[in-house]
RODO-2510 file (C-alpha; in nm, 4 decimals, decimal comma):
residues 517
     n   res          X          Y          Z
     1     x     0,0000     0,0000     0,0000
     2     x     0,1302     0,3246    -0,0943
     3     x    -0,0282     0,6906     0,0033
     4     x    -0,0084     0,9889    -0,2686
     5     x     0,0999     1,1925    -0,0008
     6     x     0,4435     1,1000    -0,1124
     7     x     0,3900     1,0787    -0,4567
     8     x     0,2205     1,4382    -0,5866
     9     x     0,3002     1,7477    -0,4232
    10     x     0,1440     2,0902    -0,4484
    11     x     0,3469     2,4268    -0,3405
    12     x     0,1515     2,6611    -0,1210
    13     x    -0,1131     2,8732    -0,2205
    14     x     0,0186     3,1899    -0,4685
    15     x    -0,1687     3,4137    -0,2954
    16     x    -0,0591     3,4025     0,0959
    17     x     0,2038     3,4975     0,2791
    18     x     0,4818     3,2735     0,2755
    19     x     0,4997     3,3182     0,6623
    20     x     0,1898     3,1826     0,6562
    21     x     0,2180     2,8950     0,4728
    22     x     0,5241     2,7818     0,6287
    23     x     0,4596     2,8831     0,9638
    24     x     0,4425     2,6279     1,2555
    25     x     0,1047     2,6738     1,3446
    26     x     0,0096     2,5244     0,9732
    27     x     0,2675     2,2315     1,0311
    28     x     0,0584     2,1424     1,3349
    29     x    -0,2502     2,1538     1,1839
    30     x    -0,1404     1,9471     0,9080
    31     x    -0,0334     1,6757     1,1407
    32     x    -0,3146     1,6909     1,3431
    33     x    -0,5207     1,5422     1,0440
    34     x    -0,3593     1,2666     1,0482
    35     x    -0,3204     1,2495     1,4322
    36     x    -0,6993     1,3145     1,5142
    37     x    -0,9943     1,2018     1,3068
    38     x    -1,2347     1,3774     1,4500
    39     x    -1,0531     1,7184     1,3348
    40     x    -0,9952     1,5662     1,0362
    41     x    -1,3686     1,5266     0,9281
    42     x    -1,3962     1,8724     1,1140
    43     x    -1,1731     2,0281     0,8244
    44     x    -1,3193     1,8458     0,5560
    45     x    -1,6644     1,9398     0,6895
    46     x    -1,5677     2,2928     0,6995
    47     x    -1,3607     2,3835     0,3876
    48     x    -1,5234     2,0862     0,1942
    49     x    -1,8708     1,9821     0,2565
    50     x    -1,9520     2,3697     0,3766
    51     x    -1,8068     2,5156     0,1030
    52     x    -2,1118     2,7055     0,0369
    53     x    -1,9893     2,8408     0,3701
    54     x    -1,7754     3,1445     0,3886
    55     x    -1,4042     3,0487     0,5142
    56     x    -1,3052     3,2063     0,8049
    57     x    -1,0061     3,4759     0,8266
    58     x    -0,6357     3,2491     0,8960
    59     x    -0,4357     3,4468     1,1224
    60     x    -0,0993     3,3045     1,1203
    61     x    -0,1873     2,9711     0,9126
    62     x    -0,2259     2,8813     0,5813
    63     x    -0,6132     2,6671     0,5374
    64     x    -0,5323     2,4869     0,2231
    65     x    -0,2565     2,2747     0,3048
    66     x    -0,4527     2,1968     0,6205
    67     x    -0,7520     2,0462     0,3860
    68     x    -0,4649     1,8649     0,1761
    69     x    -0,3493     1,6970     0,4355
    70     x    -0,6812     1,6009     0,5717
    71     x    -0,7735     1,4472     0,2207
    72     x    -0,4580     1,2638     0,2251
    73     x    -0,5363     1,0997     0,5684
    74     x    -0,9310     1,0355     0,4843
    75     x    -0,7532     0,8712     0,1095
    76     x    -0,5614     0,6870     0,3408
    77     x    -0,7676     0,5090     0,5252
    78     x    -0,9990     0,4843     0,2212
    79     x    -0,7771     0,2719     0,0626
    80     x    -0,6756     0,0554     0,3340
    81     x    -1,0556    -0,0380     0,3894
    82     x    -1,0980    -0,0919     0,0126
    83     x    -0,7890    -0,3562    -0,0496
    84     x    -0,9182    -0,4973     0,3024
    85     x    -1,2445    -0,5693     0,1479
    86     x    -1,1433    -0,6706    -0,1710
    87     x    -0,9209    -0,9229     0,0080
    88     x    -1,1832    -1,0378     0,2258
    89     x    -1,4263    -1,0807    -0,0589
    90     x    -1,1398    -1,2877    -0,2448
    91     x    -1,0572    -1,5334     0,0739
    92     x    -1,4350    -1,5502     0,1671
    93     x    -1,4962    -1,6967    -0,2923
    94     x    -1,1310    -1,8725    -0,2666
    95     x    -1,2671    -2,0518     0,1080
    96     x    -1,6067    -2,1109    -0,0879
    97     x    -1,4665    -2,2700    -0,3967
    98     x    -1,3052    -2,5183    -0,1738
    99     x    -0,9198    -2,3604    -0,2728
   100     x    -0,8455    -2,2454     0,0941
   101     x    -0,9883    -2,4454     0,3823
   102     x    -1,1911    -2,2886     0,6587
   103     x    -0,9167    -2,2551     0,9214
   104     x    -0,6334    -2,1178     0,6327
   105     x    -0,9339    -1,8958     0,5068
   106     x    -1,0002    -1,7514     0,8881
   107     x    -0,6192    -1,6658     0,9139
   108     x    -0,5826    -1,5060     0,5772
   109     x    -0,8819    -1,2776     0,6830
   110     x    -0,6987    -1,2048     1,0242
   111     x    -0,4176    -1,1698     0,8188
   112     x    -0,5563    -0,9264     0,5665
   113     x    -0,6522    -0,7168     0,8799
   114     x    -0,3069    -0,7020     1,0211
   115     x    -0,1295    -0,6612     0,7183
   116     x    -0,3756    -0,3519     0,6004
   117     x    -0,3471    -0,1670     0,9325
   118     x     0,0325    -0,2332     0,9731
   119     x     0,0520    -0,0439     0,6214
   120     x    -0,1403     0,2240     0,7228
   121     x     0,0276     0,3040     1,0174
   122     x     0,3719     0,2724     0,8339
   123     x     0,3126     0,5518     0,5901
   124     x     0,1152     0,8138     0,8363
   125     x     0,4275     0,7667     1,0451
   126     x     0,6255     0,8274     0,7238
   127     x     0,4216     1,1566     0,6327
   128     x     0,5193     1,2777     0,9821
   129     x     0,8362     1,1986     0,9989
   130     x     0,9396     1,2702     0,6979
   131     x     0,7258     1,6027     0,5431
   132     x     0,6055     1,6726     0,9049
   133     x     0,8240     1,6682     1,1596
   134     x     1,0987     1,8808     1,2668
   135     x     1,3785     1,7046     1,1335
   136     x     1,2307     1,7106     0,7606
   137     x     1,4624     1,9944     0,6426
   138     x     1,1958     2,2140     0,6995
   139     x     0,8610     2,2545     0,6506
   140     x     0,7935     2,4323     0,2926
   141     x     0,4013     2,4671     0,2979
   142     x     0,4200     2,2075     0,0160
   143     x     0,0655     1,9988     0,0237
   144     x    -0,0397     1,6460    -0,1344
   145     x    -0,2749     1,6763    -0,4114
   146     x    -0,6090     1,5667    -0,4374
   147     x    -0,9151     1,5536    -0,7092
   148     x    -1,1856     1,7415    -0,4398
   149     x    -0,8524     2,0006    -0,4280
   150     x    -0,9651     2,1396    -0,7256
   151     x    -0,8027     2,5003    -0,8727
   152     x    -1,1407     2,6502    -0,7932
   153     x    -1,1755     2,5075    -0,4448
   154     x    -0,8041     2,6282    -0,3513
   155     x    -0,8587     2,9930    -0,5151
   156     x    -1,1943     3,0270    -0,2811
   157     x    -1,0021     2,9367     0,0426
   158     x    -0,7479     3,1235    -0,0533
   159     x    -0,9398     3,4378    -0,0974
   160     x    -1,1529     3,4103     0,1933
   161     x    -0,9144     3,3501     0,3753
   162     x    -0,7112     3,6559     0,3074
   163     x    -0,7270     3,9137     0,6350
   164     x    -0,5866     4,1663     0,4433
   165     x    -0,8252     4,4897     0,4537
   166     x    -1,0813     4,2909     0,3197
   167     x    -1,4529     4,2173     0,3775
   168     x    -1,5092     3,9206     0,6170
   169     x    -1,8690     3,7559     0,5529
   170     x    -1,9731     3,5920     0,8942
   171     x    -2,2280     3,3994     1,0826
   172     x    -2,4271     3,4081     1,3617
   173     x    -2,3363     3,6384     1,6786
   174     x    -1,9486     3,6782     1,6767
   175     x    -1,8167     3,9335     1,4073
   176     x    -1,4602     3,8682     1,4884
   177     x    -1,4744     3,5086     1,3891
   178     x    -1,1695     3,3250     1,3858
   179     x    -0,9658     3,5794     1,6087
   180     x    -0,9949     3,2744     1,9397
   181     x    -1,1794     3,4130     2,2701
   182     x    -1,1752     3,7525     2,3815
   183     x    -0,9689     3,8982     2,6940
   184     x    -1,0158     4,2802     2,6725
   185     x    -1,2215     4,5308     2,5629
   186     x    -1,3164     4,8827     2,6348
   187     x    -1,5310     5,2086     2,4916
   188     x    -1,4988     5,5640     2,5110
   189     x    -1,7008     5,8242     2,4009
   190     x    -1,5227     6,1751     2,3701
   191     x    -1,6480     6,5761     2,3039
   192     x    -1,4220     6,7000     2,0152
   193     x    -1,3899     7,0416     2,2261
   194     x    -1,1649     7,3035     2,1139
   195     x    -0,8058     7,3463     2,3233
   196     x    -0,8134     7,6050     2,5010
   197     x    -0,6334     7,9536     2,4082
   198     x    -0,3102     8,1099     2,6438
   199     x    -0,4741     8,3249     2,7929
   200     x    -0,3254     8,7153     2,7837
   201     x    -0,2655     8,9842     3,0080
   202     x    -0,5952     9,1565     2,9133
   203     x    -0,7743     8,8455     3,0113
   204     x    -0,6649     8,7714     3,3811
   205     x    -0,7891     8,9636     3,7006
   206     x    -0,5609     8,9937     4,0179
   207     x    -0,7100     8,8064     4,3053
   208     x    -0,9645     8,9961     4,5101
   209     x    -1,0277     9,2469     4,1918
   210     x    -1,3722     9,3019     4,1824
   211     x    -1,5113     9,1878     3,7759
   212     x    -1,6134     9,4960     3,5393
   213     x    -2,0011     9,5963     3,5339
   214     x    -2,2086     9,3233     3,3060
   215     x    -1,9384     9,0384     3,2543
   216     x    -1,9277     8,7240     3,4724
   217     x    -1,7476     8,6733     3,7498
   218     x    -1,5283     8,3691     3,6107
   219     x    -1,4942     8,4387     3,2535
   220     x    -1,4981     8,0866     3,0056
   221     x    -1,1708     8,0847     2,8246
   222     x    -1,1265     8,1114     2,4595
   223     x    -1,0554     7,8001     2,2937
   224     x    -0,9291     7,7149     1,9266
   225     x    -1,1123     7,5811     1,6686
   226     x    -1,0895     7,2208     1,5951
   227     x    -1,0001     7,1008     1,2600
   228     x    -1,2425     6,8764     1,0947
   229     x    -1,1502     6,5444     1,0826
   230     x    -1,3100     6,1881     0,9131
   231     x    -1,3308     5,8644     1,0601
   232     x    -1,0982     5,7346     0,7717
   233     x    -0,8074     6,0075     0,8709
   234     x    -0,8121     5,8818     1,1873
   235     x    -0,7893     5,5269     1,1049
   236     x    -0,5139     5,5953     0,8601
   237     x    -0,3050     5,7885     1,0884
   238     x    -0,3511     5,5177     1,3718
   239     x    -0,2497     5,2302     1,1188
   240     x     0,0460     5,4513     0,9860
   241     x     0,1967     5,5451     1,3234
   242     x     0,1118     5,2288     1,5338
   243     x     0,3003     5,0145     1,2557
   244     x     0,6374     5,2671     1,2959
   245     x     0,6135     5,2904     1,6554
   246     x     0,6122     4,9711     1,7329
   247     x     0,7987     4,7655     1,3973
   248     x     0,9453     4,9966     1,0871
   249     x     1,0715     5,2786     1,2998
   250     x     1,1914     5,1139     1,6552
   251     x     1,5232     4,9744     1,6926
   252     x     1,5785     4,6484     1,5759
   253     x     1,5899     4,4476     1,9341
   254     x     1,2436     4,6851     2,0180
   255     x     1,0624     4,5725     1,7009
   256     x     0,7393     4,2787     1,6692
   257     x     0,8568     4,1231     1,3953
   258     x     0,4863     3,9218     1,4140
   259     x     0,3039     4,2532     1,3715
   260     x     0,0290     4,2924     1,1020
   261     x    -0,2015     4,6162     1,0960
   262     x    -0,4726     4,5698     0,8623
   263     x    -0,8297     4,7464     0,7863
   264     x    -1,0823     4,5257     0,7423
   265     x    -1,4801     4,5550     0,7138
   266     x    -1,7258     4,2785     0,8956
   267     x    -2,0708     4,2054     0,7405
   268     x    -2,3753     3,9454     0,7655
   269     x    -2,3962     3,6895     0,5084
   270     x    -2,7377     3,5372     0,4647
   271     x    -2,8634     3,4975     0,1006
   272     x    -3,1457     3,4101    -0,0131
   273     x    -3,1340     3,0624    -0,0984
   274     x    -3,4370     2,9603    -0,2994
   275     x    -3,8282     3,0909    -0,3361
   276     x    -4,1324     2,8899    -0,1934
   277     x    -4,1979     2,6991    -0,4873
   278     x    -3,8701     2,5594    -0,4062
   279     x    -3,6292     2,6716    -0,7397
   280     x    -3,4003     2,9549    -0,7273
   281     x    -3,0616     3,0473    -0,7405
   282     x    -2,7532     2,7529    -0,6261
   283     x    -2,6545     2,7642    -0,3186
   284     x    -2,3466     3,0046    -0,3800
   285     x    -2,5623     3,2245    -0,5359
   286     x    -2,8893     3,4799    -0,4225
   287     x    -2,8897     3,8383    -0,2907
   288     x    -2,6902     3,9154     0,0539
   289     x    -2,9540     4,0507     0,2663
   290     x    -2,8040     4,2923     0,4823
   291     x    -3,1218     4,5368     0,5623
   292     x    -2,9769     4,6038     0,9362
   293     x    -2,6923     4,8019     0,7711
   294     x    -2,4761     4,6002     1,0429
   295     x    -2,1456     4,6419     0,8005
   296     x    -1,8918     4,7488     1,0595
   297     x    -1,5234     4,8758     0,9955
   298     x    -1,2396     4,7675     1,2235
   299     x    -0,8803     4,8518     1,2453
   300     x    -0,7398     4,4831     1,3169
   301     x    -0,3926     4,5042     1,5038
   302     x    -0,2416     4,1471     1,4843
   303     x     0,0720     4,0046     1,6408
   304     x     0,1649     3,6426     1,5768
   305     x     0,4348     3,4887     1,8642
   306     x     0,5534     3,1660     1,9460
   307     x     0,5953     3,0738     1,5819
   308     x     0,2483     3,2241     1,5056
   309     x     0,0933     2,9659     1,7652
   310     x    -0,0187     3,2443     1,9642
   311     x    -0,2189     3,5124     1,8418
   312     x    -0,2780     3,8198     1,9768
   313     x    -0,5584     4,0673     1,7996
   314     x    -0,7075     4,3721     1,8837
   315     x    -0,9935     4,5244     1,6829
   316     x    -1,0195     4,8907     1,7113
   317     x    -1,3455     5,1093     1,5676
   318     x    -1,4158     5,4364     1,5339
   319     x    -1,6996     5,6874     1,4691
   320     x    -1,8398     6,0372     1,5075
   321     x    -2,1656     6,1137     1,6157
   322     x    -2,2695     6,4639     1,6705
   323     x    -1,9358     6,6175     1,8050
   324     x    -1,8639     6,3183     1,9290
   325     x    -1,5412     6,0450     1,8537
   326     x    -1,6557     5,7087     1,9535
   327     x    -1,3642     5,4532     2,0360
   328     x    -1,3923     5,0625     2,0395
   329     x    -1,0674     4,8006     2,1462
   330     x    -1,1960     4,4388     2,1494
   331     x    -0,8735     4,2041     2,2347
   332     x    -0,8633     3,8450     2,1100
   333     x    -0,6534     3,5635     2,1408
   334     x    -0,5743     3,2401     1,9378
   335     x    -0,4503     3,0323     2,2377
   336     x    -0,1845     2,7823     2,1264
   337     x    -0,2663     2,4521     1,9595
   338     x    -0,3675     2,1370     2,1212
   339     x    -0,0339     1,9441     2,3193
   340     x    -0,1353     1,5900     2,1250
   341     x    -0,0822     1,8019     1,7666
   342     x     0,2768     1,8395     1,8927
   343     x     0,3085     1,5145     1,9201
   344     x     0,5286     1,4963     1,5815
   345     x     0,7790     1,6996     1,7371
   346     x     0,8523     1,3972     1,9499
   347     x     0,8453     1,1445     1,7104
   348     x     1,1740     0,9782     1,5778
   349     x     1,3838     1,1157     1,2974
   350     x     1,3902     0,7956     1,0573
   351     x     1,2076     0,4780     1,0374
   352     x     1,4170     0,1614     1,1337
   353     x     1,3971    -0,1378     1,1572
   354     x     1,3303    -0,2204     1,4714
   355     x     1,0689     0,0647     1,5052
   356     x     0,9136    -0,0774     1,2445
   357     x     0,8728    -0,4258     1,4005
   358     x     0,7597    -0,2591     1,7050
   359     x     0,5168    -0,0691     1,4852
   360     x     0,3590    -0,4412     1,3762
   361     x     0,3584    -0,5985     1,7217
   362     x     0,1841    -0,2680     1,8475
   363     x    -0,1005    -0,3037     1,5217
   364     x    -0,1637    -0,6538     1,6366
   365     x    -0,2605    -0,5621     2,0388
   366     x    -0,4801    -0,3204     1,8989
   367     x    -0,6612    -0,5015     1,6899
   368     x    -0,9789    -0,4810     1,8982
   369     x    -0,9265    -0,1054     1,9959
   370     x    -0,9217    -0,0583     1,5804
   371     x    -1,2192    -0,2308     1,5369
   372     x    -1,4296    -0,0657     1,7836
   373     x    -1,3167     0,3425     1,7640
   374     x    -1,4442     0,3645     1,3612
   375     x    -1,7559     0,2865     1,5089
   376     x    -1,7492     0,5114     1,7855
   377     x    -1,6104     0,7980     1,5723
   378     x    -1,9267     0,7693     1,3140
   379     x    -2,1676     0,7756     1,6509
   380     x    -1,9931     1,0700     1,7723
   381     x    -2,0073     1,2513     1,3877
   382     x    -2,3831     1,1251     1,3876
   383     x    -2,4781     1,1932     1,7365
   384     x    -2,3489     1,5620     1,8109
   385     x    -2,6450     1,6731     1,9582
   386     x    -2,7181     1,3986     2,2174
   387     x    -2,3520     1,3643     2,3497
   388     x    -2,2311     1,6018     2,5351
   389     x    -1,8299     1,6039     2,4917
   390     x    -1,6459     1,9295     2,4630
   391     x    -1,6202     1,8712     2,0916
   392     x    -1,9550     1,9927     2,0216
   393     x    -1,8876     2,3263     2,0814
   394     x    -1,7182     2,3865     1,7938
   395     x    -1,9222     2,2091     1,5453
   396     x    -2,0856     2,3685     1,2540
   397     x    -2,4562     2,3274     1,2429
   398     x    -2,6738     2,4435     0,9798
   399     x    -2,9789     2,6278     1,2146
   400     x    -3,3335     2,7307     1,0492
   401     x    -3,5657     3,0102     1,1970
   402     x    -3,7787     2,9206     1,4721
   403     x    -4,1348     2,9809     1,3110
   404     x    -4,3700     3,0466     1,5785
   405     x    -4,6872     3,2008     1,3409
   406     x    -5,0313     3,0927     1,4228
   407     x    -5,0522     2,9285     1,0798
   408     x    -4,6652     2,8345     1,0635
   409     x    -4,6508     3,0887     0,7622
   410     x    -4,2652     3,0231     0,7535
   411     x    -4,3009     2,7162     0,5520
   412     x    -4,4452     2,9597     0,2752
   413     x    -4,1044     3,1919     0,2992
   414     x    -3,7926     3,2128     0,1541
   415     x    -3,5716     2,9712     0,2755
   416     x    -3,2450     3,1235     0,3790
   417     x    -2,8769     2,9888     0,4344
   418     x    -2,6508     3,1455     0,6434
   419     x    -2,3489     3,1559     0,4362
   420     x    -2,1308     3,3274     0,7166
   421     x    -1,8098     3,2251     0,8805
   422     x    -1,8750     3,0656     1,2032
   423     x    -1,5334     2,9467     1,3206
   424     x    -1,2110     2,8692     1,2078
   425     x    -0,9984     2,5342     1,1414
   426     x    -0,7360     2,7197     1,4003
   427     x    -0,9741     2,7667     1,6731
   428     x    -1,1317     2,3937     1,6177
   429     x    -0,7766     2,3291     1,7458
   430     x    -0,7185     2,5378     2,0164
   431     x    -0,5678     2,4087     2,3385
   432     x    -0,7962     2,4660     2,6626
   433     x    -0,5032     2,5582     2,8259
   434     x    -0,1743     2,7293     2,7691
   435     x     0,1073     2,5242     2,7106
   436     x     0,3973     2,8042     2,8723
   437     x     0,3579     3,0154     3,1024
   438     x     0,5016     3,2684     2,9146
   439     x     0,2432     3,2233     2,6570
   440     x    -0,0247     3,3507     2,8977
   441     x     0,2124     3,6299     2,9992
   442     x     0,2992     3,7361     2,6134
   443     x    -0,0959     3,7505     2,5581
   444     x    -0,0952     4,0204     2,8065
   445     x     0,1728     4,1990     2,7314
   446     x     0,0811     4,2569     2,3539
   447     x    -0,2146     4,3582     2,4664
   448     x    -0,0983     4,6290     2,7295
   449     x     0,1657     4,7200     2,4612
   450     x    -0,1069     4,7871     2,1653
   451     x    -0,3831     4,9588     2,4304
   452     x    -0,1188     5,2241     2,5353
   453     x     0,0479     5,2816     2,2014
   454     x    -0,3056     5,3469     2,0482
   455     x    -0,3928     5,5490     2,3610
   456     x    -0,0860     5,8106     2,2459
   457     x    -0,1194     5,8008     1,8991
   458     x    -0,4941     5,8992     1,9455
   459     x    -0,4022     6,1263     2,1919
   460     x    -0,1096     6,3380     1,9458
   461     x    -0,3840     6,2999     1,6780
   462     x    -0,6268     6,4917     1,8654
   463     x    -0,3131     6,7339     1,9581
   464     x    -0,2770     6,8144     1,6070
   465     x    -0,6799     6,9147     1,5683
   466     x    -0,6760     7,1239     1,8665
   467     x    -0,9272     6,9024     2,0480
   468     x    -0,8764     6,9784     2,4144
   469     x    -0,7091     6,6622     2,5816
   470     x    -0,8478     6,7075     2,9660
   471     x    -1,1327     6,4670     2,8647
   472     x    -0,9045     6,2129     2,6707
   473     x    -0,6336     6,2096     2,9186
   474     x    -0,9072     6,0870     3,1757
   475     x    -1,0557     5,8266     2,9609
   476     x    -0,6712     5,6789     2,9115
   477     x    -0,6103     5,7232     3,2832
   478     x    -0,9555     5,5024     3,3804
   479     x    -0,8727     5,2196     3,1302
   480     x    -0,4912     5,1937     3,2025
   481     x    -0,6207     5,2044     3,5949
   482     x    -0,9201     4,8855     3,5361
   483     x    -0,6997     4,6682     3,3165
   484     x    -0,6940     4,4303     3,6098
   485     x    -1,0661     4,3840     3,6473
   486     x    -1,2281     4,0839     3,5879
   487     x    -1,6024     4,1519     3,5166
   488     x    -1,7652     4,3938     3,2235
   489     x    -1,8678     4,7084     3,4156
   490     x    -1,9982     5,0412     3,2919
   491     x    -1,8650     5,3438     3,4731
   492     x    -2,1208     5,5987     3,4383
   493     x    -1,8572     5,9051     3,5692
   494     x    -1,6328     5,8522     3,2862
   495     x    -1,8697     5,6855     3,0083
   496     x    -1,6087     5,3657     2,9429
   497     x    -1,7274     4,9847     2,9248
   498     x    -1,3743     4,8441     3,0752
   499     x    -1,3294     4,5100     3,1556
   500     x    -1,0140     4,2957     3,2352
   501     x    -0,8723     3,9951     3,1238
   502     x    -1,1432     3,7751     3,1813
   503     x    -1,1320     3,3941     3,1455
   504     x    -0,7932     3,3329     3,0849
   505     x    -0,6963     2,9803     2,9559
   506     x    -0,4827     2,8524     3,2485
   507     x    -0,1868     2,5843     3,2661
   508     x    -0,3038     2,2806     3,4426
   509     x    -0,4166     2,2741     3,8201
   510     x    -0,4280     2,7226     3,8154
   511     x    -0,6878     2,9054     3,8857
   512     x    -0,9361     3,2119     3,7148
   513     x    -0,7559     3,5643     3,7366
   514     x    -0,7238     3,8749     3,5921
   515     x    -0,4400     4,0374     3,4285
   516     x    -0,1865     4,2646     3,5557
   517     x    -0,1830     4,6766     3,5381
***
């Protein structure tokens, strides 16, 4: 038996980054198809069967070599159970015919089993070892072809899975899909008042003077005027200086080499999908409905650490509303992949022999556990619903309106499909806990280090428009202060939604916390 993982080879997709294609968060992913067949279907589910779906945003990964690999391993296995039944059709004819005898028949089937699995097992440890693993030279982002990895297919997932400024189509409740779990976030809204003017001789009063006839006794000072400003000036300028201060202009031990400062736009995606009658447009096709006008714009301010295995992003919105600059900061975090994907790290260099006898002897004790877990895989596939293991969280289900009418009128509407993103093939392998502690302590850190660099640019921005800073400088002063908290709160003195870093993942055995000022 022979795989055509090691036969035809595809280079990465011509439209990412080759960071991203070659980073080590895609080399885990990769093996993790072979490594876990529940994520396996997962990805094929999602990129595949879905593809009506939208694909999520890949921060710091590369989806299509994922889905290559996850063909491969499906192929695999695909082939070992078709030469296993063709053999076990040929012994079962051969026993009938009266050319084997019962007893040589029975061991040839046992036989077939063995012999089938041992293969199997040789060749997935052969993809990991030797296009997987850390002693392969390298990994290149080079994928395994496949007939379902069609041109079409990989240009799709390729596009949609861009992050680069552009529009990200998603589903259900969470805008900022594929980003992990959020940690942070905070609002401020601030009066675009005038600075106020030196004031001159003319204007003061010695103490104890008594104020002219008609005028007020404490006499409002004279501000400037502020210069008009858009919400795209200000986004601009934030992108533009955050990306100097903190990677093209900072010394070269100061810089985040994993930093990424894009614009991107978040919108609804739920077309139309056919009339009444039942005909319409395909499933990729129909209007977008998006009658809420719910299209948001968000400065997205990315760093990828640890090999791009921990992601750290923080969405940042603005608006003006009748004098009034409105400020959003949502923080997110991809927490690093699961410890049993980094389980090729630890495998050998090289197959020997001797591994490879222990490899057979190991395939015959678990015979029975290799008859039984197929089984229980499918039930666990079919079942989602009805079992409740972790997994099910991040399944994709297809969910249709609750129709509550008197007459159930909703079987007379227009069906609709939502067509949104609703997670990503990174977060369907997140770990539930960190794997460093410095990982946990780097997601803070890149957070407190974005917060307070976007805290000064706004604040020289508004310098340079003669907006009067008292108001600002308060705002910073009260979110800087309540980074520690642990719970949402609104703070009706100041007008800012702050909360802490809430729900951190935590190493093994710690407890819930927040994060440090």
């Amino acid at each position: 038996m022979t795989s055509d993982t090691t036969l035809s080879v595809a280079g990465p997709a011509p439209g990412r980054a080759a960071g991203d294609a070659t980073s080590n968060a895609t080399r885990l992913l990769c093996a993790g198809t072979y490594l876990d067949p529940l994520y396996r279907a997962s990805v094929i589910r999602e990129l595949l069967t879905h593809r009506f779906r939208v694909v999520a945003p890949s921060y710091g990964y590369d989806a299509v070599p994922v889905l290559a690999h996850a063909l491969a391993a499906r192929r695999l296995q695909r082939i070992r159970l078709a030469v296993l039944g063709a053999g076990l059709v040929a012994t079962v004819f051969l026993t009938g015919a009266g050319v084997l005898g019962g007893f040589t028949g029975f061991l040839t089937a046992l036989w077939l089993c063995w012999v089938t699995a041992y293969l199997r097992r040789v060749v997935t440890l052969q993809t990991l070892v030797g296009r997987l693993g850390h002693g392969s030279g390298g990994f290149t982002g080079a994928y395994p072809r496949h007939p379902h990895l069609t041109p079409d297919l990989v240009s799709k997932i390729d596009e949609e899975q861009a992050s680069d400024g552009t529009v990200v189509h998603y589903g259900g409740y969470k805008p900022f899909v594929g980003a992990g779990e959020q940690v942070r976030q905070w609002s401020t809204a601030e009066l675009l008042v005038g600075a106020p003017l030196p004031m001159t001789e003319h204007d003061r009063r010695p103490p104890g003077a008594a104020a002219a006839p008609g005028t007020p006794a404490a006499q409002e000072p004279k501000r400037k005027e502020v210069i008009p400003f858009t919400v795209e000036k200000i986004t601009r300028c934030v992108a533009e200086r955050i990306t100097a201060e903190l990677r093209e202009s900072a010394r070269r031990s100061e810089r985040i080499e994993g930093l990424a400062v894009e614009r991107s736009t978040f919108t609804t995606a739920v077309p139309n999908r056919r009339g009444p009658d039942g005909r319409g447009p395909a499933d990729g096709e129909g209007r977008w409905d998006e009658v809420y006008d719910s299209a948001r714009a968000y400065l997205c301010v990315r760093v990828g650490s640890w090999q791009q295995e921990l992601v750290t992003t923080a969405f940042v919105g603005f608006d003006l509303k009748g004098n009034t600059l409105h400020t959003e900061f949502y923080s997110y975090v991809l927490a690093p992949i699961k410890a049993d994907f980094h389980l090729v790290d630890r495998l050998p260099a090289a197959l020997n022999a001797r591994l490879l006898a222990r490899v057979g002897w190991d395939t015959l004790l678990g015979a029975p556990e290799a008859l039984v877990r197929p089984v229980l895989t499918r039930l666990r596939a079919w079942l989602p619903g009805l079992l409740p293991w972790r997994w099910n969280k991040n399944r994709i289900r297809v969910l249709l309106p609750l129709d509550t009418s008197e007459f159930r009128l909703g079987r007379y509407a227009d069906l609709v499909l939502d067509r949104g993103a609703l997670t990503s093939i990174r977060e369907m392998a997140t770990s539930e806990d960190f794997l460093h502690f410095f990982q946990e302590t780097d997601t803070i850190k890149y957070t407190q280090i974005v917060e307070r660099q976007l805290l000064h640019v706004i604040r020289g921005f508004l310098h340079e428009h003669n907006v009067d800073l008292a108001e600002h400088e308060a705002r910073q002063t009260n979110i800087l202060n309540d980074y520690g908290s642990n719970n949402n709160f609104m703070n009706g003195d100041n007008n800012t939604a702050n909360s802490g870093t809430q729900n951190f993942h935590r190493g093994p055995g710690a407890g819930q916390g927040g994060g440090t000022a």
